[in-house]
C-alpha positions as CSV (number, residue, x, y, z in Angstrom):
1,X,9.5,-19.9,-18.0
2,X,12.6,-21.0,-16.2
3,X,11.1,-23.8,-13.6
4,X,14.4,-25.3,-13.8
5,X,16.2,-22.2,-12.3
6,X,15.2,-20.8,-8.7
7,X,14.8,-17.1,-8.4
8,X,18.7,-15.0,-8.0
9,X,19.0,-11.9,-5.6
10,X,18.7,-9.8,-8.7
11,X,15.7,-12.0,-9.4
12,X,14.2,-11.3,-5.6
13,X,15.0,-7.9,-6.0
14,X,13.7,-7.1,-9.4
15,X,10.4,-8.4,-7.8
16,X,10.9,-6.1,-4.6
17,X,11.1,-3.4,-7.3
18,X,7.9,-4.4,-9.0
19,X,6.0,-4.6,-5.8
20,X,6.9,-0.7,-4.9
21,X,6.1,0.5,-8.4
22,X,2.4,-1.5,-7.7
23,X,2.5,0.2,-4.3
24,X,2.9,3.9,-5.6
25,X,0.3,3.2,-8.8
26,X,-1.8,2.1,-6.2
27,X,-1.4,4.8,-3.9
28,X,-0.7,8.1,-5.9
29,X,-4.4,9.0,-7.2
30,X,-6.2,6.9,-4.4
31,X,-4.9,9.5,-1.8
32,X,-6.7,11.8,-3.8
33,X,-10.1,10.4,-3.7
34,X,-11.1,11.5,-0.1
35,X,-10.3,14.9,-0.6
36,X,-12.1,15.9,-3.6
37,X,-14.7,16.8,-1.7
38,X,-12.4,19.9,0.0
39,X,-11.4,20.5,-3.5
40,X,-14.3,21.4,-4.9
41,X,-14.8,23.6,-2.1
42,X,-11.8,25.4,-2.1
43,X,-12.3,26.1,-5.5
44,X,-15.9,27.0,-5.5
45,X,-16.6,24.4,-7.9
46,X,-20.4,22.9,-8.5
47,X,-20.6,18.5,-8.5
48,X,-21.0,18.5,-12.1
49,X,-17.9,20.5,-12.3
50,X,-16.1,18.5,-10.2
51,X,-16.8,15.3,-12.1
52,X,-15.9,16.5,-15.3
53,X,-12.6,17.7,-13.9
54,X,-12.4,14.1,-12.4
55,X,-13.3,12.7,-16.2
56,X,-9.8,14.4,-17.3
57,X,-8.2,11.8,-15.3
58,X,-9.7,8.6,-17.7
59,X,-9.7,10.4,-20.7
60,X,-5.9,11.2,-20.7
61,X,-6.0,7.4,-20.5
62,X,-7.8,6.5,-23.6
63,X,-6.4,9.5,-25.6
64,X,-2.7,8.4,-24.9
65,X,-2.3,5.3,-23.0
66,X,-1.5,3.1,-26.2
67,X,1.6,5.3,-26.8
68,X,2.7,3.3,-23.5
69,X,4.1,0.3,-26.1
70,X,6.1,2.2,-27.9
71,X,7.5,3.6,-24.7
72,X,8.1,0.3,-23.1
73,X,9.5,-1.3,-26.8
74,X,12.3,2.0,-26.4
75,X,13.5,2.5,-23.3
76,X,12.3,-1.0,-21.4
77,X,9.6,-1.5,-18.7
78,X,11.4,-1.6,-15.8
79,X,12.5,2.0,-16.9
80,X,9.6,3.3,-18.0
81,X,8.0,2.5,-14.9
82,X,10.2,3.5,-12.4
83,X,10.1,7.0,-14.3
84,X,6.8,7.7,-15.1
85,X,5.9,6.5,-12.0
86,X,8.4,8.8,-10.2
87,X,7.0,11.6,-12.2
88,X,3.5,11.0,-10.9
89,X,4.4,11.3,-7.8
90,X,6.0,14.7,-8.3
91,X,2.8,15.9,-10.0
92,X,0.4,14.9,-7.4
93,X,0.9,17.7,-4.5
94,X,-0.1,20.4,-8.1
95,X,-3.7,19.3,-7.6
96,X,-3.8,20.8,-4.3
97,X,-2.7,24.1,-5.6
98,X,-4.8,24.2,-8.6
99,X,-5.9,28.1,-8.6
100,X,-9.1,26.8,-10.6
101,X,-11.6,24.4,-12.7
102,X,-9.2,24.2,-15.7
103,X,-6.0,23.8,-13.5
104,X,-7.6,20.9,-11.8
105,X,-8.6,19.4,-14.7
106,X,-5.3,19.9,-16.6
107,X,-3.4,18.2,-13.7
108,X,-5.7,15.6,-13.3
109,X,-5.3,14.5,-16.8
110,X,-1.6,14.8,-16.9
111,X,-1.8,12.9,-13.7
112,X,-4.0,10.3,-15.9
113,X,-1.3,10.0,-18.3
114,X,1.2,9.0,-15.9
115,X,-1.1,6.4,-14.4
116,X,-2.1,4.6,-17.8
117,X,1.9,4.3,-18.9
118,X,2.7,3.5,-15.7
119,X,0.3,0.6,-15.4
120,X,1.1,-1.0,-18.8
121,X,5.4,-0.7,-18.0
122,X,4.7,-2.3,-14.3
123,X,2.9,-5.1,-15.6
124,X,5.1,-5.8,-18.5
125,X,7.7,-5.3,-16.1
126,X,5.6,-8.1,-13.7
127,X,5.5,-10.5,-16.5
128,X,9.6,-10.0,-16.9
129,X,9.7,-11.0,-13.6
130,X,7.5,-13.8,-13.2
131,X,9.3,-15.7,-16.5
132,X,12.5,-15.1,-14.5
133,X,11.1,-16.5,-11.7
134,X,9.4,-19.4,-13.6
135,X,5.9,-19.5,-11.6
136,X,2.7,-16.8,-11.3
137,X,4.0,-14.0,-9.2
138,X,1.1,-11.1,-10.7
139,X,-1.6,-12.1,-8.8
140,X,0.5,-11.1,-5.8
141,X,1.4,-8.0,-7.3
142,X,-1.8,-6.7,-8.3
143,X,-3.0,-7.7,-4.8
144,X,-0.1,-5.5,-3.1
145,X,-2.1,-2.5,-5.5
146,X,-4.8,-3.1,-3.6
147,X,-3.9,-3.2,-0.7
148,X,-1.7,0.5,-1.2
149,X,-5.0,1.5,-2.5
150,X,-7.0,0.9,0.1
151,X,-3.9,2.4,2.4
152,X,-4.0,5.1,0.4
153,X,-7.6,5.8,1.0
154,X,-7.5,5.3,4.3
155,X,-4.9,7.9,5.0
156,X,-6.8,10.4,2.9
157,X,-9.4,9.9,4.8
158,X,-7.8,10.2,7.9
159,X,-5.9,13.5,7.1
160,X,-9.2,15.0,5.8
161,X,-10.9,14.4,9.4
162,X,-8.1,15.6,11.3
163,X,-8.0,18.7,9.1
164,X,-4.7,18.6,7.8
165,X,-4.2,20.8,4.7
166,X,-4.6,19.1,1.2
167,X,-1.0,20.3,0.3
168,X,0.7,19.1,3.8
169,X,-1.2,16.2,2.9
170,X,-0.4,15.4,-0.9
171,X,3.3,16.7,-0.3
172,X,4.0,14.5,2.1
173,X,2.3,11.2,0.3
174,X,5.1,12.4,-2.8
175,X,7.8,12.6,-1.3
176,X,7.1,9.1,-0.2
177,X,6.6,7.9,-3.2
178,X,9.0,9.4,-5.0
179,X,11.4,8.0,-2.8
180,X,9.8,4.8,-3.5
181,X,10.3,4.9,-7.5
182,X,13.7,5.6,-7.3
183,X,14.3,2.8,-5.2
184,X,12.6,1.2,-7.9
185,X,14.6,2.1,-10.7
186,X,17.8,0.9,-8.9
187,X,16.7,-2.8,-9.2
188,X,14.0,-3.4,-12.1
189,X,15.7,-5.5,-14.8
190,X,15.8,-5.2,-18.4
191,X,13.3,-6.5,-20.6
192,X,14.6,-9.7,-22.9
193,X,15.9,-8.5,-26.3
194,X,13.0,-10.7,-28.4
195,X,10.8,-8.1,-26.3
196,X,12.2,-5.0,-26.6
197,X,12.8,-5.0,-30.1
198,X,10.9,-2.9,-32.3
199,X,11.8,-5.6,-35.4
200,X,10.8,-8.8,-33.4
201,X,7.8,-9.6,-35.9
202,X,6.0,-6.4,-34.6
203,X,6.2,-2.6,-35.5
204,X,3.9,-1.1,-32.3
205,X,0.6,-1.0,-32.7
206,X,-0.2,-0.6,-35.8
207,X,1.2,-3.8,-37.2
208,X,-1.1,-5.4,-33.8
209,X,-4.1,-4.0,-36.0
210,X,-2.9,-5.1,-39.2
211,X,-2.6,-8.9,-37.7
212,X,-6.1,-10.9,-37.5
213,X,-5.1,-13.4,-34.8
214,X,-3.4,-10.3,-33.2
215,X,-6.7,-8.6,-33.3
216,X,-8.8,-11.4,-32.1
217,X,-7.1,-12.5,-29.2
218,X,-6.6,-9.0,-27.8
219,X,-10.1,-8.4,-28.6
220,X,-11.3,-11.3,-26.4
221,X,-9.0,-10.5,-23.8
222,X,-10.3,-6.6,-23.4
223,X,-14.0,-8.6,-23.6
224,X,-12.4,-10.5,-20.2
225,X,-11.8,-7.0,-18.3
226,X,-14.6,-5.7,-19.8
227,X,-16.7,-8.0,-17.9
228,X,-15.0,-8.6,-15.0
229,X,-14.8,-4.4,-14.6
230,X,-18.7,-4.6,-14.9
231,X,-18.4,-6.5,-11.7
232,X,-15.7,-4.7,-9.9
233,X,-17.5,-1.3,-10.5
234,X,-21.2,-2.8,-9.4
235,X,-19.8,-3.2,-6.0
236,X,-18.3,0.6,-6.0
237,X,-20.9,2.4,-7.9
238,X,-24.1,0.6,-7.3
239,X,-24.0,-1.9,-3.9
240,X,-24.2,1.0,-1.7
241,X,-27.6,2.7,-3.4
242,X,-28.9,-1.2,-4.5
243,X,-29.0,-1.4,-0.3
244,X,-30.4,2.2,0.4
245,X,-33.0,2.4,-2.0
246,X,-34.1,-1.2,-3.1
247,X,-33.3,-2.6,0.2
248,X,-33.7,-0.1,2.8
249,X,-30.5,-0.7,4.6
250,X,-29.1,1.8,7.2
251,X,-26.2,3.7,5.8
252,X,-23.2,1.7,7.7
253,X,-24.3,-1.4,6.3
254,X,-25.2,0.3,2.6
255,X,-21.2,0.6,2.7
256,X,-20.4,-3.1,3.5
257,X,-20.7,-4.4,0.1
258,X,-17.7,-2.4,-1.6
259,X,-15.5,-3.3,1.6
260,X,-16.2,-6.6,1.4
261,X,-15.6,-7.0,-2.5
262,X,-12.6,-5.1,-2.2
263,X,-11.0,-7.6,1.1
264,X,-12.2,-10.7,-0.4
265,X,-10.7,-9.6,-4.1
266,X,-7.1,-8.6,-1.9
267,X,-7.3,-12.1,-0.2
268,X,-7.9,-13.9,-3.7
269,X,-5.2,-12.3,-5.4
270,X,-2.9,-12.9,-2.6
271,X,-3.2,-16.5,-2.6
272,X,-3.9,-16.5,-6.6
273,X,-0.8,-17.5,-7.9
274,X,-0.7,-20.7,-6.2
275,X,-4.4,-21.7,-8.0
276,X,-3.4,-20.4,-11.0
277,X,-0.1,-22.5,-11.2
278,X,-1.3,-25.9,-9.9
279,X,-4.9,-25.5,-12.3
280,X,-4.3,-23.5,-15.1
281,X,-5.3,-19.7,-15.9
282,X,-8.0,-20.1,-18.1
283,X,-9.6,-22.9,-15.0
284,X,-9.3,-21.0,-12.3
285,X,-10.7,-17.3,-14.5
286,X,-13.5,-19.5,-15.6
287,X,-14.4,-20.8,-12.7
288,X,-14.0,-17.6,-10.6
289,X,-16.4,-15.8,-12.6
290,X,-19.5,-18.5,-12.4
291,X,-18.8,-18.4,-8.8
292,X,-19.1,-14.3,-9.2
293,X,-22.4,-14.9,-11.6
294,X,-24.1,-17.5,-9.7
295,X,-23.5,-15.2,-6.5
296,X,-24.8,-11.9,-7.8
297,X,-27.6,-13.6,-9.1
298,X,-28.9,-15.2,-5.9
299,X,-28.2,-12.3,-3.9
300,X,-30.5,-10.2,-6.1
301,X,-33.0,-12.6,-6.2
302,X,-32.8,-13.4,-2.6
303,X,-33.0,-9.3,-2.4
304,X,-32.2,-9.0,1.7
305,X,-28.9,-6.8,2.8
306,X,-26.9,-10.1,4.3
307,X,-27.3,-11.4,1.1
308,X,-26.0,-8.7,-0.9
309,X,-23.1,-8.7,1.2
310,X,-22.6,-12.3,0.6
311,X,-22.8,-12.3,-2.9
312,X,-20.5,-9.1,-3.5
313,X,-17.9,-10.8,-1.2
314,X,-18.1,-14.3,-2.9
315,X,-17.8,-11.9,-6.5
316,X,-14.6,-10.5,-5.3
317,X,-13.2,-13.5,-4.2
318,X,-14.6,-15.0,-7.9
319,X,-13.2,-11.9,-10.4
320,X,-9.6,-11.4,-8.0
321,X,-7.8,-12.9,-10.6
322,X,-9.1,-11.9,-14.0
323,X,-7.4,-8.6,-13.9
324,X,-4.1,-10.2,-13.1
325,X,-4.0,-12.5,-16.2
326,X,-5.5,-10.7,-18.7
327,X,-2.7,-8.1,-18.5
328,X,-0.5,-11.5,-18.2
329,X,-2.3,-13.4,-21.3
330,X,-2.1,-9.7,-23.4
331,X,1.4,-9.3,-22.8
332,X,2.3,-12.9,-24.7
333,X,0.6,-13.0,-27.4
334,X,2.5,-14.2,-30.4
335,X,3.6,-11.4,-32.9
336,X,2.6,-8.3,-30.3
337,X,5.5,-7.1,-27.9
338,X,4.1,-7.2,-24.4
339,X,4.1,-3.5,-23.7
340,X,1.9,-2.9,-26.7
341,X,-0.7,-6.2,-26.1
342,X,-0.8,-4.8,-22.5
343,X,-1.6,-0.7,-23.5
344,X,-4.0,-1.6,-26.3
345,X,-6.1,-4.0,-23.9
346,X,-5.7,-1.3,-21.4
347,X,-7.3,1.1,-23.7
348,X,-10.1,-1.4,-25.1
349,X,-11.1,-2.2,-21.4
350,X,-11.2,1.4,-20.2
351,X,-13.6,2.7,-23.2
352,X,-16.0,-0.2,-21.7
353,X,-15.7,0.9,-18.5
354,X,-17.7,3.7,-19.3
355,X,-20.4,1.8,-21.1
356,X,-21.4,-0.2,-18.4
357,X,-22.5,2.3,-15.5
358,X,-24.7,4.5,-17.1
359,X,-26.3,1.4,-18.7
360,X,-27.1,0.3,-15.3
361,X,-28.1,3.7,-14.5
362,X,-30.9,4.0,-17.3
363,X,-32.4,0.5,-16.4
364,X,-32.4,1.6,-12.6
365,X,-34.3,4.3,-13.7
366,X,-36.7,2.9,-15.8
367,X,-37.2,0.2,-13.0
368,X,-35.2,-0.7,-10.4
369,X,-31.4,-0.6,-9.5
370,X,-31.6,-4.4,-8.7
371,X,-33.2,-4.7,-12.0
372,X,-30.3,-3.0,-13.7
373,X,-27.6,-4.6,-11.5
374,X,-29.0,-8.3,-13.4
375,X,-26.5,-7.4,-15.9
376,X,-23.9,-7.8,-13.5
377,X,-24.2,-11.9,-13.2
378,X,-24.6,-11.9,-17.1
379,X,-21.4,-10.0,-17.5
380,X,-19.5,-12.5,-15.3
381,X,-21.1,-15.2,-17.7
382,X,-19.0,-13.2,-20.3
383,X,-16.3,-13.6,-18.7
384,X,-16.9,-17.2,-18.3
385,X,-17.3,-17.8,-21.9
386,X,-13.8,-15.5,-22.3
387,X,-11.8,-17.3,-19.6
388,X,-10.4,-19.6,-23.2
389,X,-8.7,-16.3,-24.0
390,X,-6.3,-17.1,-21.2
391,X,-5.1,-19.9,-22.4
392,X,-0.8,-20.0,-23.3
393,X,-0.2,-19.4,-26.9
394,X,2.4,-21.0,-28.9
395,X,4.4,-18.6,-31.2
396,X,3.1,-17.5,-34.7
């Protein structure tokens, strides 16, 4: 990193330009969330056909996201960014006007697509930034996706009560964010040539898979999101029926646990960089996530609604960072260009993503949801155990 060296106007700007692609990742499918609901009824569609045009969405993820590397390796980061992200946006108002079930689902996973490229460019285009500036700047960023997200949300939700129409709605968000990305692309900065190289000691992905130390660390990295995702998606997919049916908590307060994870995960990424540069990456993820276990695991045993609250918010504040610098720690390992280390993690965490809820879902079935949701503090163990994976590497 260059310590020595203070951040340039091009350096200030270039991170101005990262921030705005985080914001429009954050907010392009988010302002769809709150108004699949009028979707499906627009379109006649059933729940079940609803989610599995919903499941396009991931799947165009882990079907194409790795080809983000060799993107990123071609035409830069910054670039491919700015781009794909500028295309998202103009796909996003064709999900309103889907006439039907398979034109939902077909821009929903083209829509997917754009979101998994543009996630690996953006960070790989973070991590460009934060060597230029010489300290931990992708906490911040991450936490400024957040925070869009929850915007996002928010204004979906609001358009949806006041009625306006889901293509007033959409179109407007776009042209937003289009504007946005091609601010963007004016000031993102090029990746450095040992990067973008496609003869830099690696050929893509495949000769990742070919490299045992290659393989390993990326492996152990994925295991980090893998685990700290476990927690993120308890507090989303499980808090609010863990309080309704285990706990017997009114439906307002059933809700608090996903706000609270998500504003206590926003206020630890926002003042994350600063940790992470004064203790160390691998410290601070390893400690974050035995705070995250030893919360969950009191507030399930504890098993009253205050508590659960607690614990989620505490977990948020624990597993803010892990995101963050796993995509950091996959984008520099030695012999892998960070576009590729960053899409192949990308894909590795996103197939366990979908292990993990229905697991949950078959124990709370067979017992309890608080009985399934004890694999929540293990997970964050996991990550515990995987925090060494953050660790700088030296070169091969």
């Amino acid at each position: 990193m260059r310590s020595e060296v203070g951040p340039t106007t091009a350096d200030r700007r270039a991170r101005g330009a990262v921030m705005a692609l985080f914001v429009v990742n954050g907010a392009t499918y988010n302002s769809l969330v709150p108004r699949f609901p009028a979707l499906r009824d627009g379109l006649g569609l059933s729940n079940a056909e609803l989610g599995s045009a919903i499941a396009a969405f991931p799947a165009a993820a882990l079907l194409v996201g790795v080809l983000a590397g060799p993107l990123i390796a071609r035409f830069g980061s910054g670039r491919v960014a700015a781009s794909i992200s500028l295309l998202g946006a103009l796909l996003l108002p064709l999900v309103a006007v889907a006439p039907g079930w398979w034109a939902l689902a077909a821009a929903l996973f083209v829509l997917g697509i754009t979101d998994a490229w543009t996630d690996a460019a953006m960070n790989a285009q973070g991590l460009v930034v934060q060597d230029r500036y010489g300290r931990s700047i992708i906490n911040g960023l991450h936490a400024t996706w957040s925070v869009a997200a929850v915007g996002a949300g928010l204004l979906g939700a609001g358009a949806a009560g006041l009625g306006v129409p889901i293509g007033w709605h959409l179109g407007a968000v776009a042209v937003v964010l289009v504007i946005v990305s091609a601010l963007a692309w004016l000031f993102v900065v090029p990746d450095p040539p040992h990067q973008a190289s496609s003869d830099s000691g690696s050929a893509g992905v495949r000769s990742v898979l070919r490299s045992r130390p290659a393989v390993l660390g990326l492996l152990a990295i994925a295991g980090l999101m893998v685990c700290s995702g476990a927690v993120e998606d308890s507090s989303a997919s499980w808090g609010a029926v863990y309080l309704r049916d285990d706990l017997g908590a009114g439906a307002f307060v059933a809700g608090l646990p996903f706000v609270a994870f998500q504003v206590f995960m926003t206020a630890g990424r926002i003042g994350g960089d600063r940790v992470v540069d004064r203790f160390g990456a691998a410290r601070v993820a390893r400690l974050g996530a035995l705070v995250a276990a030893v919360a969950l695991a009191v507030a399930l045993l504890v098993a009253h609604p205050v508590a659960a609250v607690v614990g989620w918010s505490l977990a948020g504040l624990g597993v803010a960072t892990l995101f963050p610098l796993a995509f950091a720690a996959a984008g520099t390992v030695p012999g892998v260009r960070p576009g590729d280390g960053i899409a192949v993690v990308g894909f590795l965490a996103r197939l366990g993503f979908l292990v993990t809820p229905p697991v949950i879902g078959a124990i709370a079935d067979a017992s309890s949801v608080g009985t399934g949701l004890l694999l929540v503090p293990v997970a964050a163990l996991g990550a515990a155990l995987l925090a060494r994976s953050l660790r700088p590497r030296g070169p091969s």
